[in-house]
C-alpha positions in Angstrom: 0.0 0.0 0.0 1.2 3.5 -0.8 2.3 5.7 0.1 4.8 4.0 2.4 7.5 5.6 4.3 10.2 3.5 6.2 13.8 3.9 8.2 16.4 1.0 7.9 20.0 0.3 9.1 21.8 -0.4 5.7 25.2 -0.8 7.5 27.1 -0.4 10.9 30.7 0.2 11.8 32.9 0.4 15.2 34.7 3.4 14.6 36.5 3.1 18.4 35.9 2.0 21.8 37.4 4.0 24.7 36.8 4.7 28.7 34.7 7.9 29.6 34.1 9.0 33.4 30.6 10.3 33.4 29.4 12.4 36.9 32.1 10.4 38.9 31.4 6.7 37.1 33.6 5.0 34.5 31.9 3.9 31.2 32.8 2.1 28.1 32.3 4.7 25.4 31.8 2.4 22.1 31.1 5.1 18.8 29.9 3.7 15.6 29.5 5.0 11.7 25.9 4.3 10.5 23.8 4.7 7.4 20.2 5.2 7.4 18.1 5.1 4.6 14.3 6.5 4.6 12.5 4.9 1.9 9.2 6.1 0.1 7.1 4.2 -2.2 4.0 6.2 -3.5 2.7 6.1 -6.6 1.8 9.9 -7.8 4.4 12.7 -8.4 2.1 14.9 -6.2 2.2 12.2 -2.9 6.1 12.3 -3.7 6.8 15.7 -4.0 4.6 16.0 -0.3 7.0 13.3 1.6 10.2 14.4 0.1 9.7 18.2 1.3 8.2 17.0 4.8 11.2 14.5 5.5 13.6 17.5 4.1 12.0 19.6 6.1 12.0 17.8 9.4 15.4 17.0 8.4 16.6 20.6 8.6 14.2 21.5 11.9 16.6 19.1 13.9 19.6 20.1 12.5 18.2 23.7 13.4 17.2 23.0 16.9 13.5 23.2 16.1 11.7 23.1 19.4 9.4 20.1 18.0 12.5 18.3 18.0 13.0 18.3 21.8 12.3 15.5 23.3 10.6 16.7 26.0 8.1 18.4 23.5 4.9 16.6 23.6 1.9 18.7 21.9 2.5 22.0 22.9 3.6 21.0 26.3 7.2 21.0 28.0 7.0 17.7 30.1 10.6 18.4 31.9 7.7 21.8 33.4 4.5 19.7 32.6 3.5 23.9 31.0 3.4 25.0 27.9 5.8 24.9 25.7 8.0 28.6 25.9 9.2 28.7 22.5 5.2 29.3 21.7 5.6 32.3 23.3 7.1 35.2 21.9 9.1 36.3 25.2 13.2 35.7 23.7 14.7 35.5 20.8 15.1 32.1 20.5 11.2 31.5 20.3 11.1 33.8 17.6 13.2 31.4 15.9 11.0 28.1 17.0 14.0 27.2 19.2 13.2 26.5 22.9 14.3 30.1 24.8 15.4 27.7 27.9 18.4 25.8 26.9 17.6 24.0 30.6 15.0 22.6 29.3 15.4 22.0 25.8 17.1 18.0 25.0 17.9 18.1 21.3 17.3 14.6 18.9 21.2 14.3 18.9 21.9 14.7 22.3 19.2 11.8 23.6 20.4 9.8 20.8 24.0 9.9 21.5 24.7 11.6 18.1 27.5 14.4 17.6 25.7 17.0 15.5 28.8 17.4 13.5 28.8 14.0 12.1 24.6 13.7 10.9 24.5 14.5 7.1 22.1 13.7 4.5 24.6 11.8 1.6 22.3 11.7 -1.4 18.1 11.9 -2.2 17.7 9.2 -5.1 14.8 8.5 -7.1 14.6 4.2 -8.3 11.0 4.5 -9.9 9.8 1.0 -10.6 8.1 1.4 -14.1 7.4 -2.1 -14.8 4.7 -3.2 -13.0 1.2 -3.5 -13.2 1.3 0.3 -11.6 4.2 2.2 -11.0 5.6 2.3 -7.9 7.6 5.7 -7.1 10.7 5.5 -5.3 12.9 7.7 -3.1 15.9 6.8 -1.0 17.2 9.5 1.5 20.3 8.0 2.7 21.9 9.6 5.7 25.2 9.0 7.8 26.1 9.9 11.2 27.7 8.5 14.3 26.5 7.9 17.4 27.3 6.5 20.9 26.7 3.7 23.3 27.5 3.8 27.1 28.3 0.6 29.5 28.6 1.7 33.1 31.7 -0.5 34.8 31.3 0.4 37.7 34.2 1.3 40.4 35.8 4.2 41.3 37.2 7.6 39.2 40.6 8.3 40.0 40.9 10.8 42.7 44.5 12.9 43.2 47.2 11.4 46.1 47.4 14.1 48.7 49.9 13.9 50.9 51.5 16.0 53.2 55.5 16.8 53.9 56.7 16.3 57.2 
């Protein structure tokens, strides 16, 4: 059934693995190289044209810092302050950008995903239109690399400094 829209893992990489102290706890920091591809299958130009501007544009709100990209958005409501959202007011600035005026508040789509900003980037938008068939099946791949990181608490104790004392 069209249209269709769907995200898959086309491959995974370990880029490194290193320790990280996090708030006084050591971690295994493990950081990977992904590609995504978002797939849509319609069969109309027009149903097309719709999905490839809304995923282009969702795409550039989070790289913007939209404030429906927070994840503590949640239909107009901040649920870190269970009150309205403040970048629906027009009190700062940043709200009259759509970006959250409290940067307290505010949890970006990279940040609770473990993703440095820096390396999310959309690589190519291609169009693989299946003519053949009975009806035509439109096709669209957005394919999209980034990195992102996993954390693995180990436990014990961060290094403190030896103090010690001349006599």
């Amino acid at each position: 059934l069209t249209p269709c829209v769907n995200v898959s893992l086309t491959s995974e990489d370990r880029i490194r693995r290193r320790y990280v102290e996090i708030d006084c706890k050591q971690y295994i920091q493990k950081e990977y190289s992904a590609e995504l591809w978002i797939n849509i299958w319609c069969n109309t130009e027009d149903e097309r044209e719709t999905l490839h501007q809304q995923i282009d544009n969702r795409i550039n709100q989070t790289l913007a810092n939209h404030y429906t990209t927070c994840s503590h958005y949640n239909n107009e409501v901040c649920s870190k302050t269970n009150e309205r959202c403040e970048a629906l007011t027009p009190q700062s600035n940043r709200a009259n950008k759509n970006q959250c005026p409290n940067l307290e508040n505010y949890q970006s789509f990279f940040n609770k995903n473990h993703i440095p900003k820096r390396t999310f980037k959309t690589l190519s938008v291609t169009d693989l239109d299946e003519l053949e068939l009975s009806q035509s099946v439109l096709r669209t791949i957005f394919k999209l690399e980034m990195n992102y990181r996993t954390y693995y608490e180990i436990g014990g104790r961060s290094f403190t400094d030896l103090n010690y004392e001349k006599e």
